[in-house]
C-alpha positions as CSV (number, residue, x, y, z in Angstrom):
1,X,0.0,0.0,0.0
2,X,1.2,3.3,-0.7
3,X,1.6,5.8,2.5
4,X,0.8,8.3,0.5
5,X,-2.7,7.2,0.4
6,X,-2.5,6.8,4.4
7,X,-1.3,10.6,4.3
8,X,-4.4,11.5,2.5
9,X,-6.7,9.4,4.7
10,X,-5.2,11.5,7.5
11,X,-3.4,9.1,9.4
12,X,-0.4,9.7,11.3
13,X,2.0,7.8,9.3
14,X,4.9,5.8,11.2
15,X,7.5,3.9,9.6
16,X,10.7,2.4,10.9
17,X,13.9,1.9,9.6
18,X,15.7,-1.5,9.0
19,X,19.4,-2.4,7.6
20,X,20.0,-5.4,5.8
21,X,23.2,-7.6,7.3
22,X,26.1,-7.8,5.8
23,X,25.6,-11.0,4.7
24,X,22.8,-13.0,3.0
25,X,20.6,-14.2,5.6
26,X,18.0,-12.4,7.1
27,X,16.0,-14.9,9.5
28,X,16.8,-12.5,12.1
29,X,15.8,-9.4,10.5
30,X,12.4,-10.7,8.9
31,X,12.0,-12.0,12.8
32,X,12.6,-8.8,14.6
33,X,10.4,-6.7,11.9
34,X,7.2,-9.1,12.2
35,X,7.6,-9.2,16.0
36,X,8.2,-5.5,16.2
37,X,7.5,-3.3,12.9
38,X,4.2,-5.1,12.3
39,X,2.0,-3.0,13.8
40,X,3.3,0.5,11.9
41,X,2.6,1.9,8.1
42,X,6.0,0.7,6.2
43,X,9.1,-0.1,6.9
44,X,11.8,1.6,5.3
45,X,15.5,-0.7,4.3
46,X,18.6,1.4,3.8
47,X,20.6,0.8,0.3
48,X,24.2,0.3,1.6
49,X,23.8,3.4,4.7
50,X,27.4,5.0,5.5
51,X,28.4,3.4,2.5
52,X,29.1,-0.1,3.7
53,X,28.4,-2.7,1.9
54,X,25.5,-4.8,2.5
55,X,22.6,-7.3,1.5
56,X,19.9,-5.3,-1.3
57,X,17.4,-3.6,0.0
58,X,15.4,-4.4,-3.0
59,X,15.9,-7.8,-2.2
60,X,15.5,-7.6,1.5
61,X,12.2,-5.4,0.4
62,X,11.2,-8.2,-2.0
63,X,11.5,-10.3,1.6
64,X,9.7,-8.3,4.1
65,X,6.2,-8.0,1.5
66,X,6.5,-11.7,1.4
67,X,6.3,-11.8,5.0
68,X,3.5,-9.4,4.8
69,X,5.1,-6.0,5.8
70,X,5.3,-2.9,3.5
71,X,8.4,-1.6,2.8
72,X,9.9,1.6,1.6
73,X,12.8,0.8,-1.1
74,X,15.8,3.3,-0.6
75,X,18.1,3.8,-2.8
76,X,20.8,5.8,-3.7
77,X,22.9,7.5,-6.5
78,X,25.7,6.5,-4.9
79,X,26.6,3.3,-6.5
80,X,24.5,3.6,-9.9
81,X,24.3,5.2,-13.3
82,X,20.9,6.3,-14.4
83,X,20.3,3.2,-16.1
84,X,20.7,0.8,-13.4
85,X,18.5,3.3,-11.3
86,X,16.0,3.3,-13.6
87,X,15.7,-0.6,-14.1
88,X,15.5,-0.6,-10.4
89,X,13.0,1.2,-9.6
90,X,11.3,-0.4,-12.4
91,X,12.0,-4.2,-10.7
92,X,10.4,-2.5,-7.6
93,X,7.6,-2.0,-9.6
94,X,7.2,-5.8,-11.0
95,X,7.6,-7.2,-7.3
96,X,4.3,-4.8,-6.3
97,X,7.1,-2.4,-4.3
98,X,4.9,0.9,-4.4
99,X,7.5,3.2,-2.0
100,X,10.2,4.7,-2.4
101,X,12.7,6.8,-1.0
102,X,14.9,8.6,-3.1
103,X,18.4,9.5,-1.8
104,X,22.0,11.0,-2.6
105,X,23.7,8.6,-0.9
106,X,26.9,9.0,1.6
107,X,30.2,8.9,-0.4
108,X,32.2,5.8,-0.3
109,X,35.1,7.5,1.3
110,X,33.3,7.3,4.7
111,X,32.2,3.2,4.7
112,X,34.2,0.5,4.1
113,X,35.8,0.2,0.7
114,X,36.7,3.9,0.7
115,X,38.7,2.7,-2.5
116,X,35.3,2.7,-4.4
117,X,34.6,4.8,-7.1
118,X,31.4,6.6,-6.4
119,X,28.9,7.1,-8.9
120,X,26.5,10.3,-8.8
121,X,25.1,10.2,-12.0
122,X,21.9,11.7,-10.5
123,X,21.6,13.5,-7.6
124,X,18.3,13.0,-5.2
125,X,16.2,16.0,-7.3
126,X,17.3,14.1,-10.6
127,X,16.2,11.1,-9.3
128,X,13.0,12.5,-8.2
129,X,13.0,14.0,-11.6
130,X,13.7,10.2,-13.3
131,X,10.9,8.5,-11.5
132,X,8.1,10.8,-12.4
133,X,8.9,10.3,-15.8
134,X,9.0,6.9,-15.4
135,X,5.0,7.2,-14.0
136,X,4.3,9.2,-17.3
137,X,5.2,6.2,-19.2
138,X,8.9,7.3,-20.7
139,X,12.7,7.0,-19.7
140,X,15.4,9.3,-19.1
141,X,16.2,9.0,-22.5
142,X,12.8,10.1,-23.8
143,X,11.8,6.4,-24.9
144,X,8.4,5.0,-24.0
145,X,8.4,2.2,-21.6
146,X,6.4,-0.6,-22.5
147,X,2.9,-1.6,-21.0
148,X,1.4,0.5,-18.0
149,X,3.9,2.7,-16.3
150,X,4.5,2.6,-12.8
151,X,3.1,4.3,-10.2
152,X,4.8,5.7,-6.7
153,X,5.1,7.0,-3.3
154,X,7.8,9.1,-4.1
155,X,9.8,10.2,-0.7
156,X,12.2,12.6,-0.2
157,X,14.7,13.9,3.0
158,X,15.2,17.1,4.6
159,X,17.2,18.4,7.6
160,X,15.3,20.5,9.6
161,X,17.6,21.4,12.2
162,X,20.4,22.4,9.6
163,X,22.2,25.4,10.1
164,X,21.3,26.6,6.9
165,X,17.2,26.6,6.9
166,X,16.8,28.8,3.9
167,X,19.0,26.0,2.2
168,X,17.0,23.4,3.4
169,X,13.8,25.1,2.4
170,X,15.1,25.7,-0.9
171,X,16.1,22.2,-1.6
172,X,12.9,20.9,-0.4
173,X,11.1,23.3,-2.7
174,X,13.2,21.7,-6.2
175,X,12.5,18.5,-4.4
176,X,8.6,18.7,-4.6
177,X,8.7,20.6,-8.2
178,X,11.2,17.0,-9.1
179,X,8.1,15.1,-7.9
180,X,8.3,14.4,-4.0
181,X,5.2,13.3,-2.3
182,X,6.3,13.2,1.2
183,X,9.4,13.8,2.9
184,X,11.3,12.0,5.4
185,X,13.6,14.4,8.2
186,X,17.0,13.9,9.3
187,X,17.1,13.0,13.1
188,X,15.9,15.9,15.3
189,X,16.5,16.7,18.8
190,X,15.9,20.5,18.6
191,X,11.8,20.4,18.9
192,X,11.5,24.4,18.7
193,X,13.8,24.7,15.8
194,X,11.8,21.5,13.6
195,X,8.6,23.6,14.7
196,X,10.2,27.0,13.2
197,X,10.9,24.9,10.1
198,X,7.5,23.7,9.7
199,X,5.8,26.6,10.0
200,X,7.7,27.5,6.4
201,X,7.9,24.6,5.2
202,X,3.9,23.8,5.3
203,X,3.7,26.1,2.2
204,X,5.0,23.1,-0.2
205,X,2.0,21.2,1.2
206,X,3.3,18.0,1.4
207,X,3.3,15.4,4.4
208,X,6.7,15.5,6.8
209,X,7.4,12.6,9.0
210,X,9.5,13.7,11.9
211,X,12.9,12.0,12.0
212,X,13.5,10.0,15.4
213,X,16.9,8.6,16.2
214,X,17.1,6.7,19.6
215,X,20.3,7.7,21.3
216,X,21.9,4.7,23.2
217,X,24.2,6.6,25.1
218,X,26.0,10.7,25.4
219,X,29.0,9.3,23.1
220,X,26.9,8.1,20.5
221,X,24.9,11.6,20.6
222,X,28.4,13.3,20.8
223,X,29.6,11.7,17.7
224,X,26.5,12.8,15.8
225,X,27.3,16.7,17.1
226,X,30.8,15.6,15.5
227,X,30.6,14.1,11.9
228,X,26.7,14.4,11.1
229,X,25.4,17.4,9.5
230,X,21.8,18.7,10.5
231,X,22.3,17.5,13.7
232,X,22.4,18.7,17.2
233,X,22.0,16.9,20.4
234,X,21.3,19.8,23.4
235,X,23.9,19.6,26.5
236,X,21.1,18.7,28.4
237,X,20.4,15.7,26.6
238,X,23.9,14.6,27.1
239,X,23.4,15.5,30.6
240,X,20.6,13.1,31.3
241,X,22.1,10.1,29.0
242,X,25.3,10.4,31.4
243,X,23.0,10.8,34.8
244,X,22.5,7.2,34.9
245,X,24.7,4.8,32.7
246,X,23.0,1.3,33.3
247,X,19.1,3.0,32.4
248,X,20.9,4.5,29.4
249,X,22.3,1.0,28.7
250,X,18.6,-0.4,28.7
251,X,17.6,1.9,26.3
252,X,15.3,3.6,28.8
253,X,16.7,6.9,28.8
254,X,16.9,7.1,25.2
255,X,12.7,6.4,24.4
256,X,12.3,8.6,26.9
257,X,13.8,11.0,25.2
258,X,12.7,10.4,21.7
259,X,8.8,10.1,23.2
260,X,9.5,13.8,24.4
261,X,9.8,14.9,21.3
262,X,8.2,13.1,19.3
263,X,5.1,14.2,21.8
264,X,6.4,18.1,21.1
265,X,6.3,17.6,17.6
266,X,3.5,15.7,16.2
267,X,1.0,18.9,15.7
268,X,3.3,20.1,13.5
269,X,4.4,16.8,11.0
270,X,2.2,14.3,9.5
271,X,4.1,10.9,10.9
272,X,7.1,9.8,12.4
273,X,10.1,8.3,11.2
274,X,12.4,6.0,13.4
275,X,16.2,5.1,12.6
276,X,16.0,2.4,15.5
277,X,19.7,1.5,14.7
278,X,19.3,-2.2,16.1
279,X,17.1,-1.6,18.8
280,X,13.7,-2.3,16.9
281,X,12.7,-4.1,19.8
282,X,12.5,-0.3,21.5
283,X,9.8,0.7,18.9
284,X,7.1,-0.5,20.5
285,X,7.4,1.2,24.1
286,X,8.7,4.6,22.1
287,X,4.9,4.7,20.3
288,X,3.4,3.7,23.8
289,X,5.4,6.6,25.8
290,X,4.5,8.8,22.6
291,X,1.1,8.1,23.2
292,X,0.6,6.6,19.2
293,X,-0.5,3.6,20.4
């Protein structure tokens, strides 16, 4: 099913995030998403995130439908030319994969074969771009595709909490002209400066899920201040994820933490997105404390 359709039904979209292993068995993952991902809208799978190399997520999406969930294909122009995107999102298509979620993509310097040549035919807007023509029945190249086209929820990302909102705002405006029909946000922590955004951003008129990452402990939040753009985790988060090391360990401080904010934010977004990270069995008791479910 298409959450776009769930958008316009007015629901309050959540969908979870999933990596494939590195490796090709996914008993455990397939486990851990029907006992705790089954209950939400889709689940997205991340195409090779950081650049490290993984299992497909069109394959490990091909998976999870089989199993009954509905996932959300990422993928990225990292690693392909515009053909190979193309004919992917076209084999998404033929296996009844409906989202999407349409990405740039990490380099390769910062995963583990930084000797990789990157790609970056397209670019995210490009690619946006590419798949609407692709629903209209044509390639990149201007030649018809054969039979009925396919149709998409066509997802895009923004960073709220950059530094640079007007950049932001700008990017998510050629993102929606490309063809976007919901966005997905980089991980917020800063609930007043997400709000500010969205008071702009509501002009493009298109659904936002809120970005959720749980963080497991004040080193992992530190490291994200460090080397990830568009984020910021407050001092006094930090503070309270050092106050008491072994409820931080459990994971308790961290849904606490994410269900504030998640509770601050939801009148201004349209759904929420978690980046569990490995701790999908957490999702469940972060929607309870947020009070979705």
């Amino acid at each position: 099913m298409k959450i776009t359709e769930l958008f316009e039904q007015g629901e309050f979209v959540v969908t979870a995030e999933v990596g494939p292993p590195k490796g090709c068995h996914i008993e455990n993952l397939l486990e851990e998403a029907k006992t705790y991902l089954s209950g939400i809208s889709a689940v997205n799978v991340t195409d090779n995130q950081s650049s490290v190399m993984r299992l497909g997520s069109l394959a490990t999406c091909k998976a999870l439908k089989d199993e009954g969930l509905n996932p959300i294909f990422q993928i990225t122009c990292r690693d392909r030319n515009r053909i190979a995107l193309q004919s992917d999102l076209l084999s998404a298509a033929m296996l009844g994969i409906e989202n999407v979620l349409l990405l740039t993509g990490d380099h390769t310097k910062m995963g583990d074969h930084p000797q990789a040549k990157p790609v970056f035919d397209l670019d995210s807007v490009s690619l946006l771009h590419t798949a609407k023509l692709l629903e209209e029945g044509v390639d990149l190249g201007g030649n018809k595709l054969v039979g009925e086209p396919p149709k998409f929820a066509k997802g895009a990302v923004v960073s709220p909490c950059s530094d640079s909102v007007d950049a932001q705002l700008a990017k998510m405006e050629r993102k929606v002209a490309a063809g976007a029909d919901y966005f997905q946000t980089q991980a917020v922590y800063e609930p007043e400066k997400f709000i500010k955004f969205m008071e702009k951003a509501k002009q493009f008129g298109k659904p936002v899920q809120l970005g959720i990452v749980i963080p497991k402990s004040a080193g992992m939040a530190k490291y994200m201040n460090d080397n990830v753009a568009g984020i910021h985790v407050p001092q006094e988060m930090l503070d309270e994820l050092r106050a008491d090391k072994e409820k931080t360990k459990a994971g308790i401080t961290g849904v606490e933490i994410a269900a504030r904010i998640i509770k601050e934010c939801r009148p201004y977004c349209q759904g929420v997105h978690i980046m569990a990270l490995g701790w999908e069995s957490k999702v469940p008791a972060l929607l309870e404390q947020a009070g979705i479910c």
